[in-house]
Each structure stands twice: as structure tokens, then as C-alpha cells.
N, C-alpha and C positions, 0 to 999 in steps of 0.2 A: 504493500500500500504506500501510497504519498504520501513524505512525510508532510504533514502541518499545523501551522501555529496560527490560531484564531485568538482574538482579544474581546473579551465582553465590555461594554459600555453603557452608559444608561444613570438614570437619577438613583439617589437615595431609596429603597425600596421596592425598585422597578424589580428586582427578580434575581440579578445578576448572578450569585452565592448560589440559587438552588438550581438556577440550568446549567451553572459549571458544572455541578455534583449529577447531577440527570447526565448531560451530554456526556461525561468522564467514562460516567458506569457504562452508557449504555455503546460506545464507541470503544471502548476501552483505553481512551486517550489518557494521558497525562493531566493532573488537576494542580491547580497554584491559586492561590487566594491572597487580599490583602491583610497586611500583617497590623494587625488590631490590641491583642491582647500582649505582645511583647513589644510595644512599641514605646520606645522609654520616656517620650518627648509627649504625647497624648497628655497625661495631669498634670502637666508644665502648661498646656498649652489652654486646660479646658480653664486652670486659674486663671491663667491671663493671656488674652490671644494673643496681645499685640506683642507683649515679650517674647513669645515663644513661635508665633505663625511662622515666619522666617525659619526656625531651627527645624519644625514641623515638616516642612515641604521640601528640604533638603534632607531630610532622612527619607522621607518616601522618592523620592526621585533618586538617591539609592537604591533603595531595597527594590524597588520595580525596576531598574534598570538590571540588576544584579538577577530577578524573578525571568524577566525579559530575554534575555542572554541566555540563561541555564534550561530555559524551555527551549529555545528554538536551537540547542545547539546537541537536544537531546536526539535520538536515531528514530523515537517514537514521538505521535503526532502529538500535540499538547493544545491545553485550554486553559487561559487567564480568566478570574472573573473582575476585575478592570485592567485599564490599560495606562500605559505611562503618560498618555498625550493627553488627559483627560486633565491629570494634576495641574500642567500649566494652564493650560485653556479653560478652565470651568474652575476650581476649587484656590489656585491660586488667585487668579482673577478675580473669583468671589471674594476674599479677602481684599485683597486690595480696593474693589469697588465698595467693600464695608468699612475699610479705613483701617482695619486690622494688620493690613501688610502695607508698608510703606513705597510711594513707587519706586523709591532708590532701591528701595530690597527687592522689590517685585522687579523690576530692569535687571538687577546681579542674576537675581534668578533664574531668569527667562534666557539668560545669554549665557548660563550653564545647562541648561535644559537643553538648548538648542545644539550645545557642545557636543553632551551625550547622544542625542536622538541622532543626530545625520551619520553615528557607527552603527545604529542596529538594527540588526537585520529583520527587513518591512515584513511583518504578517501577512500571511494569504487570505484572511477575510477579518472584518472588525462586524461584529452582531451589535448593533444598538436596541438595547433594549427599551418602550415608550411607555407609560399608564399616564393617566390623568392624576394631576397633586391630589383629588382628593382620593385616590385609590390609594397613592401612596402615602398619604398619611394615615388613613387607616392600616398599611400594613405595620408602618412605623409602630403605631398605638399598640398591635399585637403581638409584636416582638418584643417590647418593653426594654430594650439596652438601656441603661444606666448612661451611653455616652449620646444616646441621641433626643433625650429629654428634653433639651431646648431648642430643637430643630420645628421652624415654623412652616405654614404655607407662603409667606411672606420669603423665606429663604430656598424653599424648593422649587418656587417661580421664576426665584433670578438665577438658579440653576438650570433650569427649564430653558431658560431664555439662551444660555449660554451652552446649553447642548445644541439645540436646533442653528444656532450660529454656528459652531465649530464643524458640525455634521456637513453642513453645508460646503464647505469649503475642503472637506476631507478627502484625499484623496492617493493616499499611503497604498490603499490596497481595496478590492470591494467591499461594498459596506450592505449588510444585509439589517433591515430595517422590521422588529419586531414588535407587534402591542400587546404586552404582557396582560394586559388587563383580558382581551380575550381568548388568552388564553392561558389553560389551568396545566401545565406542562409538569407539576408536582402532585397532580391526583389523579390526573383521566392520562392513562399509557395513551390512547390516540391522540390526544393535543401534543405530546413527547414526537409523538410518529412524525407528525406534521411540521415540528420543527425541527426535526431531524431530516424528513425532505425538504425544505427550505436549505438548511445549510451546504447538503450533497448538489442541489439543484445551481444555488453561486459558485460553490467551489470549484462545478464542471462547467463556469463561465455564459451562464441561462443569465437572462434578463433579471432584474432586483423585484423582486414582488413584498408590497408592504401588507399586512394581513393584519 
């Protein structure tokens, strides 16, 4: 089989965690996840953003770069559930646009970003995943994380705003465009099926169908 490296994208909520795990099993690809719970910088950051956003988005533009590299340089096909491009263009940017990251920092940043991304090797599809904020804030509501408690509809909007921007403009590798809202790919095996033919169907270069 080809080998490849796919990258999940998409908001807060949208799904991203559970179709790594779905897709992983049922393909038997290689799985990577964002690093959450060992991330030493997160309750530096959650006390005080502005001190710490800067130190924040430099350790993740590590560790996904480091995540990035070690999948695509595997001999088996692999699946990220986010992707490195997402941090500049959406989450650092939301800082910045919130006044949490300053633009002097946010400029350093963006011209190290840019250092690292033009060495790594471009993935063969990026799945953006879509719902509506209010889907995803109710999923938020029922996951109950301790780190996403102060997460508003107010901030998933200007998230929102800045995915469908950056989408826009993306163009690393095909971008297959999914609505997680309609589909239940974590309960009904056939919504799984379906996005399982969606991915075979870009991979072997068929036209983007949004569903």
C-alpha cells in the first residue's frame, strides 16, 4: 500500500480526536495526537496568557513539528488529529487578535514557523473537519475538560472565522472538507464507511465533495 500522511483540522470540538482513533483502527494507520496532558507550559499559560502565550506556541510548534517528521518518515501510513499550520494561522493569530500575544512576539513567531514548515514534508490530504458553534459547544459542555471551561461562543466564532480564511487559501496538498455535525462516525459503523470512502475517493485524486 501507499504510504500516507493525512492531517486532521477543524475547531474546538468539531470531532478531530475521535476520527483519528476510528480512521487509525479501522485502516490500521499510525495514530498521533496533540500533547495536552504533558505539556509543561498549559498552567503557566491558563494563569496568565499574556506571560506565557509566547512560551505556549513555541513548544507546540515543536512538538508538532517533531509529531510531523516522525509520522511521515514512518514506512506505515499515519494520521495526525491536528496539524502544524493550524497553530500559526488560527490559535496564534487568535491570541494576538485578543491582545494576549504581542505582535512583536507574534512576527518572531511567524518567521520561525515559516523557518520550520518550508522543511516538511507536504501531507497527501489535510480533512477539515466543520459543525456549527452551537454543536460544538455543546460537545465542549459534555466532555467537561477542566482546560476548556472558559472557552466561549464569542471565541469559537473568531476561530471559525479564521479557519474558513486559512482553508481558503490552503493549498499544501488536497483538502477534503467534512460536517461532522452530520455525521455520527463514532456510533453508526456506516457514517465511519462513508468517511472512509471520502478519504480513498481524494486520495485516488476524484473531485472534493463537501457532505
Amino acid at each position: 500500500m501507499t504510504k500516507r500522511l493525512i492531517l486532521l483540522a477543524g475547531n474546538i470540538g468539531a470531532g478531530k480526536t475521535s476520527l483519528t482513533e476510528r480512521i487509525g483502527e479501522r485502516l490500521g494507520w499510525k495514530t498521533a495526537y496533540e500533547s495536552v496532558a504533558d505539556n509543561p507550559y498549559l498552567p503557566n499559560f491558563y494563569e496568565n496568557m499574556k506571560d506565557w502565550a509566547f512560551h505556549l506556541q513555541v513548544y507546540f510548534l515543536g512538538h508538532r513539528a517533531e509529531q510531523h517528521i516522525y509520522l511521515a518518515e514512518l514506512p506505515e501510513s499515519a494520521i495526525l488529529d491536528r496539524s502544524i499550520y493550524e497553530d500559526a494561522y488560527i490559535f496564534a493569530r487568535a491570541l494576538n487578535h485578543m491582545d494576549n500575544l504581542s505582535d512583536r512576539d507574534y512576527q518572531a513567531y511567524l518567521r520561525l514557523y515559516r523557518l520550520i514548515v518550508a522543511h516538511l514534508p507536504k501531507p497527501d490530504l489535510l480533512i477539515y473537519l466543520q459543525a456549527p458553534v452551537s454543536v460544538l459547544m455543546e460537545r465542549i459542555r459534555r466532555r467537561a475538560r477542566d482546560i476548556e471551561t472558559s472557552i466561549d461562543e464569542g471565541y469559537l466564532n473568531l476561530l471559525e472565522r479564521f479557519y474558513e480564511e486559512w482553508i481558503q487559501d490552503f493549498d499544501l496538498c488536497p483538502v477534503l472538507t467534512i460536517r461532522s455535525d452530520d455525521l455520527d462516525f463514532v456510533h453508526k459503523t456506516q457514517h465511519l464507511d462513508i468517511v472512509v470512502q471520502r478519504i480513498n475517493e481524494k486520495l485516488s485524486g476524484r473531485d472534493e465533495l463537501v457532505f
